[in-house]
C-alpha positions as CSV (number, residue, x, y, z in Angstrom):
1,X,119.3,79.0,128.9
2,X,115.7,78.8,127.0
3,X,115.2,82.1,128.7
4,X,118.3,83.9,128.0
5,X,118.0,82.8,124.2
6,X,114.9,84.3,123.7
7,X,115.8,87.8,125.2
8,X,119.0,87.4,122.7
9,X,116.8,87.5,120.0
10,X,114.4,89.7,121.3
11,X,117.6,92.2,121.5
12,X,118.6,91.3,117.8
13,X,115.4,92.8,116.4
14,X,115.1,95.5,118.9
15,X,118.8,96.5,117.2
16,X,117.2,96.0,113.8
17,X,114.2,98.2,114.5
18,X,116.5,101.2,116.0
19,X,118.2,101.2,112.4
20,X,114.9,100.6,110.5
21,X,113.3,103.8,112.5
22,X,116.9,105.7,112.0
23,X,116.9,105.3,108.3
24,X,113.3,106.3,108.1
25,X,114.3,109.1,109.7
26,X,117.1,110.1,107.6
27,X,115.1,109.8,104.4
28,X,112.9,112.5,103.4
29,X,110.3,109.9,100.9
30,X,110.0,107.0,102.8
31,X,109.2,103.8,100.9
32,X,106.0,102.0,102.2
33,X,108.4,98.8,102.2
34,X,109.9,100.2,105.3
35,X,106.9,100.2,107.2
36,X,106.0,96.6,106.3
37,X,109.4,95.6,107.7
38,X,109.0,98.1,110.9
39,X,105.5,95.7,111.3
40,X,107.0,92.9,110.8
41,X,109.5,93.0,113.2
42,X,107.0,94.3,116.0
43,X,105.2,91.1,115.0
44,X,108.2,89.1,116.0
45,X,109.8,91.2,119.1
46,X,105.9,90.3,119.9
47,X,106.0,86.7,119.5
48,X,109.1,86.3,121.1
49,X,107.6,88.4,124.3
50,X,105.3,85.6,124.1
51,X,107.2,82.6,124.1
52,X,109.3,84.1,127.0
53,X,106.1,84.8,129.0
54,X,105.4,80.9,128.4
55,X,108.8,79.8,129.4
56,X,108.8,82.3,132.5
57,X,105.4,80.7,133.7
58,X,106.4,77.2,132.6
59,X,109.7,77.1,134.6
60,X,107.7,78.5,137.6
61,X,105.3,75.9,137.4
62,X,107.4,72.6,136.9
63,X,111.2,71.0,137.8
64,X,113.6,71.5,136.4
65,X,114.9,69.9,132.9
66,X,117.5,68.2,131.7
67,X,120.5,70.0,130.0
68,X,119.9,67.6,127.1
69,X,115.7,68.5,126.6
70,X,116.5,72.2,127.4
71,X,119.2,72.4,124.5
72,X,116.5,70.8,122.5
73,X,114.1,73.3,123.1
74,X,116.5,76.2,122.8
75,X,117.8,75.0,119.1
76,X,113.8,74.4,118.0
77,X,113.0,78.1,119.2
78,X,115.6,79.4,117.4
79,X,115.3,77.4,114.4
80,X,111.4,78.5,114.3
81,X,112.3,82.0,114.9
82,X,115.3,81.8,112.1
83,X,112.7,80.4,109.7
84,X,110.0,83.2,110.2
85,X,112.7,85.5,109.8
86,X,114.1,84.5,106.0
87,X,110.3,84.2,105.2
88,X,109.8,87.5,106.0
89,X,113.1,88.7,104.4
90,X,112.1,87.2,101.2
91,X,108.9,88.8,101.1
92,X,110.0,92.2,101.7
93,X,113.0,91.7,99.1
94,X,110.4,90.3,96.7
95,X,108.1,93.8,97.7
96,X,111.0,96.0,97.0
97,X,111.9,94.8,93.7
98,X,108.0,95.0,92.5
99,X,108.3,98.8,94.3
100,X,111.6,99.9,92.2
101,X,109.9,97.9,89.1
102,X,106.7,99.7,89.1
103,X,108.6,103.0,89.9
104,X,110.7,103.0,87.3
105,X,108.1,101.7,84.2
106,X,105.5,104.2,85.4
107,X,107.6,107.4,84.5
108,X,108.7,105.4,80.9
109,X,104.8,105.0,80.5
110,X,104.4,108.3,81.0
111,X,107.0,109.1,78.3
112,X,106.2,107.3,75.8
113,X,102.6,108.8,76.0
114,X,104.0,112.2,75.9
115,X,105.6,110.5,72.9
116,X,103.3,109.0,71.1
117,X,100.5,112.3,71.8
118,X,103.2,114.5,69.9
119,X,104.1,112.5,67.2
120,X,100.2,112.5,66.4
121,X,100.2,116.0,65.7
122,X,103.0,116.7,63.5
123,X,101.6,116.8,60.0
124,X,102.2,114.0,57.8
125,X,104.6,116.8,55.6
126,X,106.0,117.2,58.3
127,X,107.3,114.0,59.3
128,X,108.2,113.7,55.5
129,X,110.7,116.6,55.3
130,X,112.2,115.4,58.2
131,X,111.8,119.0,60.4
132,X,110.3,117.1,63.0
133,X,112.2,114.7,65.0
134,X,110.1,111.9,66.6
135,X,112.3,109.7,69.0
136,X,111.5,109.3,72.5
137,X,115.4,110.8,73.6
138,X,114.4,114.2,71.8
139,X,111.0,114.5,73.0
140,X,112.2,113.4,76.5
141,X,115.0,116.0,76.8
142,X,112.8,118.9,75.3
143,X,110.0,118.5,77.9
144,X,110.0,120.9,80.4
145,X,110.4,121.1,84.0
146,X,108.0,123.2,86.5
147,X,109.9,121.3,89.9
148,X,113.4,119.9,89.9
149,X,112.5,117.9,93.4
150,X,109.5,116.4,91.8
151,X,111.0,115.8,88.2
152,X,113.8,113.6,89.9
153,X,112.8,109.7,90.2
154,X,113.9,108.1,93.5
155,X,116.4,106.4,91.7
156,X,118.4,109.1,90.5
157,X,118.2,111.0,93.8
158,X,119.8,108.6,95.4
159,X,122.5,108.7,92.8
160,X,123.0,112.4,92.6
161,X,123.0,112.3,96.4
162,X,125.8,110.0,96.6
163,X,127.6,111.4,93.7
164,X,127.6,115.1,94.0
165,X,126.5,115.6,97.7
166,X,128.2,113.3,99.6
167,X,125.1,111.5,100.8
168,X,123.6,114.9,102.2
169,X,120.4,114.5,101.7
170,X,119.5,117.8,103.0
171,X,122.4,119.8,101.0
172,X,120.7,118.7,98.0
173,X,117.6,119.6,98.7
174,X,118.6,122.9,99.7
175,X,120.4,123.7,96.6
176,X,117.1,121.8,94.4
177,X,115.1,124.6,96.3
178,X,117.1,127.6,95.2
179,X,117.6,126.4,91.4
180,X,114.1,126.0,91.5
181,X,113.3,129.8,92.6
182,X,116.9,130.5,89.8
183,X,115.6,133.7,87.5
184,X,117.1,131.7,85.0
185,X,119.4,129.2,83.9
186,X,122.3,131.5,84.0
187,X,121.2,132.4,87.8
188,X,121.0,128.3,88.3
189,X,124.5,127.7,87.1
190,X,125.7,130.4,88.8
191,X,124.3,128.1,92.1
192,X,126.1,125.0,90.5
193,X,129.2,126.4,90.1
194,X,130.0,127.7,93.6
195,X,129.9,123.4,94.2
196,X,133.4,123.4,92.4
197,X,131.9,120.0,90.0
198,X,134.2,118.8,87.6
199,X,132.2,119.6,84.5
200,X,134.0,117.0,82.6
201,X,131.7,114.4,84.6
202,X,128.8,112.4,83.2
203,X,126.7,112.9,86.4
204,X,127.4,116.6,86.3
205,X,126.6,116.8,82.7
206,X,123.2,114.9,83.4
207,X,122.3,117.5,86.2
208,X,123.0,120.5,84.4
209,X,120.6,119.5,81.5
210,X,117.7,118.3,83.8
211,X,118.5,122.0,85.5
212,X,118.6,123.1,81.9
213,X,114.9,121.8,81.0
214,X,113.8,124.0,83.9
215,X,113.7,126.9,81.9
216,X,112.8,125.8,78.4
């Protein structure tokens, strides 16, 4: 029984490690989170390869046990393994949110730099007439763009991949590709209109002026 509980669990994260590996594959940025959890589960198919070898070479070795001792042993091996498991859960959750945390404030940094450079140089007559606007939005929407695939944050990929492409990852790369060779933006919303987007929608609004910024 010790045995056959051991290969269950060797099969659990053998299942786990096909859909780690299938999602890595599906993705075209892959998060270095992804590879801690790939390692970490080879560290455990490992272990458990282990403590099967041990049990293989124990029953071999000596007589048999009781039921009672071997359901013992069985319900420790799993409770160890169970342990090991949330542990490394928790750390890769924890890992993760620092990932999307530090992804997220390095672009805002980067902002309000952009920010903070520009409002430097406007003359102080400038700033008094009021001709120059200095909040982050208007500085933000006015930058522009050189590589719509670059520009976009992981966060909002995601999003507009969901939203707009159905979860086709390569659709919308294809059609960030040709906006990004467009001659202009007429030629780019010529490319977003053959999509058939309700134009009435936020997220279709938001990609049209990032698309927009592409030819300031």
């Amino acid at each position: 029984m010790k045995k056959n509980n051991i290969v269950d669990l060797l099969k659990k994260e053998m299942c786990e490690m096909n859909a780690i590996l299938q999602n890595i594959s599906e993705q075209e940025s892959v998060p270095s989170v992804l590879f801690q959890l790939s390692q970490s589960k080879i560290d455990n198919m490992k272990n458990l390869f282990d403590l099967l070898q041990q049990e293989v070479e124990t029953a071999e070795k000596s007589e048999p046990q009781s039921v009672v001792e071997t359901m013992q042993e069985e319900v420790t091996v799993a409770e160890e393994v169970k342990i090991e498991e949330q542990t490394e859960q928790e750390k890769i959750k924890e890992e993760i949110a620092q990932e999307e945390v530090a992804e997220q404030v390095a672009p805002i940094e980067e902002k309000k730099n952009v920010l903070e450079n520009t409002t430097e140089k406007k003359s102080l007559n400038e700033r008094m007439s009021g001709k120059v606007s200095n909040t982050f939005e208007n500085v933000i929407a006015n930058k522009k763009i050189s590589n719509l695939r670059q520009a976009i944050n992981i966060v909002d990929k995601f999003r507009y991949q969901k939203e707009l492409f159905g979860g086709n990852a390569n659709l919308m790369n294809e059609m960030l590709d040709k906006l990004n060779d467009a001659i202009n933006f007429d030629d780019a919303l010529k490319i977003i209109e053959q999509f058939g987007w309700d134009k009435t929608l936020p997220v279709v609004e938001e990609f049209t002026e990032l698309v927009k910024r592409k030819f300031i």
